[in-house]
N, C-alpha and C positions, 0 to 999 in steps of 0.2 A: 351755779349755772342757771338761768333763768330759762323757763319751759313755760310755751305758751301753747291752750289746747282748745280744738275743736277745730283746729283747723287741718287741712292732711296735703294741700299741695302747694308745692310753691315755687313760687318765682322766683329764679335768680338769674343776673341779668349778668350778658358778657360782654364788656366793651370792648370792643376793636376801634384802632385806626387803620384806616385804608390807604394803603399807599405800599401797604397799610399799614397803619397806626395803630393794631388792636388797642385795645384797654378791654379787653374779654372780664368780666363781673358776672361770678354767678354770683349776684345779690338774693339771697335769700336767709333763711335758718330759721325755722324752728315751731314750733310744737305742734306737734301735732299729735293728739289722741283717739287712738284706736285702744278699743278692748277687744269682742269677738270678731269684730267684723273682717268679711274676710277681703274687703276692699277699702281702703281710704282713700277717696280723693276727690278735691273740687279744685276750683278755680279762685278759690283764695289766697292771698299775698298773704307771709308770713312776716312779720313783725319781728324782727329779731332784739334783746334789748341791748345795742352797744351803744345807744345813743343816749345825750343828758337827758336829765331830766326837766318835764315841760313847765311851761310858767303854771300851770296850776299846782304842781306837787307844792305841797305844802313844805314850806321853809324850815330849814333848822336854827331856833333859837338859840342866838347867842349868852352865852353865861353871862351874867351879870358882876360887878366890881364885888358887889355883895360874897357871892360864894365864896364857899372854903371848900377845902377837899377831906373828904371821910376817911376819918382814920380808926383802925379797930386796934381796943387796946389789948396786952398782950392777954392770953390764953382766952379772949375771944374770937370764932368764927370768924373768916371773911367770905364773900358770898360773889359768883362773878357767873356768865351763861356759857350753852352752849345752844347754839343754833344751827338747824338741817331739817331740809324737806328732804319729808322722806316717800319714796314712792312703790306703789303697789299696784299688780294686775294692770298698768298701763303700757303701752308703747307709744314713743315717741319722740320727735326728728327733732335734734336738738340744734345744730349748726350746718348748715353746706358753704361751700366756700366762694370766693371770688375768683377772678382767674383775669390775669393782665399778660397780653403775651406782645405787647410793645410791637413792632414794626414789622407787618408781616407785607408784602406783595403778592397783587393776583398770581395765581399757579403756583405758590407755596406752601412750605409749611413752617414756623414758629415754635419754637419752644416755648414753654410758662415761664415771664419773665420775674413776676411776683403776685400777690396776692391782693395788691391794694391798687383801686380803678377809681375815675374821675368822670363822675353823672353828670356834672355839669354841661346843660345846654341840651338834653336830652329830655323827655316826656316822664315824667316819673309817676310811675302804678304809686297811685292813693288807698288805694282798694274798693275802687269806682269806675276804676278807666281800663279794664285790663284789654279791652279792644286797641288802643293809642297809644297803650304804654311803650317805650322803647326801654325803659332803665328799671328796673326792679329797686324797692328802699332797702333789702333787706342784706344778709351774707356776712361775710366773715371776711378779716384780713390777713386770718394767719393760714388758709387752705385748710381748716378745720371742716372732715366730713364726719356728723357724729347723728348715732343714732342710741335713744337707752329702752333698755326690753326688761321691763319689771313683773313679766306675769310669768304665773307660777312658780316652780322653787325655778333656781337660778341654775340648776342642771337639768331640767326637763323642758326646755324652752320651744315653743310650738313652732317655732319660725316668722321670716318673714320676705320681703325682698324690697329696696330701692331704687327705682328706676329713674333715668332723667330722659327729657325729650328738650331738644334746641330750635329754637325760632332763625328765622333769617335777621343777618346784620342788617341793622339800619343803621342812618346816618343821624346826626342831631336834626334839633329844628329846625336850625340856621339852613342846614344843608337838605332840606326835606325834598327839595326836587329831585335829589339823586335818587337812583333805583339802590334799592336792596340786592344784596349778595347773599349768597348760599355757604353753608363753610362746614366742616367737620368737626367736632370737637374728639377729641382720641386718651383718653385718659386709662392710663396701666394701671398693672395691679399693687395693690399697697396695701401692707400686713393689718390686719382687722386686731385692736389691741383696747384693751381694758382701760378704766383709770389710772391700773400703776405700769401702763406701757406695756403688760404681757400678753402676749396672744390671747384674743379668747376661743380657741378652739381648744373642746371637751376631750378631744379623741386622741390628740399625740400630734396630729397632722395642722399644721400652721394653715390658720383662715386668709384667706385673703379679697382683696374686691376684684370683679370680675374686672377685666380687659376691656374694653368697650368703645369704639365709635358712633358716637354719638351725632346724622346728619339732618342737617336741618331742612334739607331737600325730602326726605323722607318723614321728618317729623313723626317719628317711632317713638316710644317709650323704650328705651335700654336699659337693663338688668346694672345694677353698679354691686349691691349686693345685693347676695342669695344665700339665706340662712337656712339649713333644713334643719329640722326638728333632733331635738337630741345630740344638733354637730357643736354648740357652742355653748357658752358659759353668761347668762343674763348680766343682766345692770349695761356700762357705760362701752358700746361698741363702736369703736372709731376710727377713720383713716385720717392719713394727711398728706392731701395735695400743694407741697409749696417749694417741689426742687426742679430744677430743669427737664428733669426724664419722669417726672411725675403723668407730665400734662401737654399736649401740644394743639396748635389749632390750625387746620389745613383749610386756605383760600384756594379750590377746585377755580379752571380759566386761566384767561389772558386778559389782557390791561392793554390798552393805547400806550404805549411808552416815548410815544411822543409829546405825548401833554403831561406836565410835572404838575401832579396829585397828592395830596394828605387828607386822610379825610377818617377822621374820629368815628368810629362804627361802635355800634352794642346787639348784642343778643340777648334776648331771656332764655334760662334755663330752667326748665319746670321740674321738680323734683316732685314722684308721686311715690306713700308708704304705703307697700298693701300689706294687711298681714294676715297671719291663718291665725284662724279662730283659736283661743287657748284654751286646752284638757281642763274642765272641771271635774271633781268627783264631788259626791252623795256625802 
């Protein structure tokens, strides 16, 4: 899993169609590095890596007609790796997800239709524009929300919390004279689980992600998770958003319903980690 650091807030973007059309995208995921601090967060895009790689990475050499393949003979050694970053005393936001809720109408609400959303024709955050931006680059397609907490032993964990705050839908470029819309995002609770799928709550009592409405009218920071100290089990903490009753997105109003409308919308969703400063001893 690629972990990128120094950064702590991020973007992620919800496309709606209006009509609506959502294509809801939290575009966003990933790294962000806190140690003590007992707050992370700015105004930086995070970079998620699902994309190729760019014309500068350096090429891989093609083997030549020449080669042969190494063979060891018998009752010699063979020699082959094992590769893993391994991490310590950080925390850090490893994926947040997309969110596509396909065709919602003003005064509705929508279900999460799936996880994968289409930027196309929309302003997209460079990591220079975050005034203009309608579309975030970053996020995930499989409703991956993952966060990992490598400080201290892995039973005495300080805490933390995940909050997201939603911008208003806007429309693409093309359709830039339309006004923006306000909209709800409402995301239930989903079992908080480890690398191999098992809770990680320390105490008997199953963790899970808080309940949360998330409105872009109020543009709040909401609690998604809330880790208190001592309640859970370090390393790989994570939910997933990508079934029907996961996730929904509610258009608050009324619509002209005399005039036949489609109109492609997106939100940013800004994902902030704060965390409590980690126990050291002497």
């Amino acid at each position: 899993m690629k972990m990128f650091k120094n950064i702590i807030k991020l973007l992620v973007l919800t496309s709606l169609s209006l009509s609506l059309i959502p294509l809801t995208t939290a575009k966003a995921a990933t790294a962000i590095q806190v140690t003590d601090a007992t707050k992370a967060a700015t105004s930086s895009k995070l970079a998620v890596t699902y994309s190729a790689l760019s014309s500068s990475a350096t090429p891989v050499t093609e083997a030549s007609s020449t080669d042969t393949t190494t063979t060891t003979e018998a009752g010699q050694p063979a020699k082959s790796d094992v590769s893993v970053t391994v991490l310590s005393g950080i925390l850090t936001l490893e994926a947040v997800p997309d969110f596509n809720f396909g065709t919602v109408t003003l005064g509705s609400t929508g279900k999460l239709k799936s996880n994968t959303v289409d930027t196309d024709g929309f302003v997209l955050d460079n990591g220079t524009n975050a005034d203009r931006a309608t579309a975030g680059r970053d996020g995930n397609d499989t409703g991956l929300l993952e966060v990992v907490d490598s400080r201290n032993s892995l039973t005495t964990m300080p805490g933390f919390t995940l909050s997201a705050a939603l911008g208003k839908l806007n429309p693409t470029m093309i359709n830039s004279d339309d006004p923006s819309l306000d909209a709800i995002l409402h995301l239930n609770q989903m079992p908080l689980l480890d690398d191999e799928n098992n809770n990680v709550s320390s105490t008997g009592t199953d963790l899970k992600t808080d309940k949360a409405s998330i409105s872009s009218a109020l543009g709040n920071d909401v609690p998604i998770m809330n880790m208190t100290p001592g309640s859970y089990n370090g390393g790989v903490i994570k939910a997933n958003f990508n079934t029907p009753d996961s996730a929904s997105l509610e258009i608050p109003g009324s619509g002209d319903n005399t005039k036949a409308t489609s109109k492609r919308m997106n939100a940013i969703v800004t994902w902030t980690l704060n965390a409590a400063p980690a126990v050291t001893t002497n």
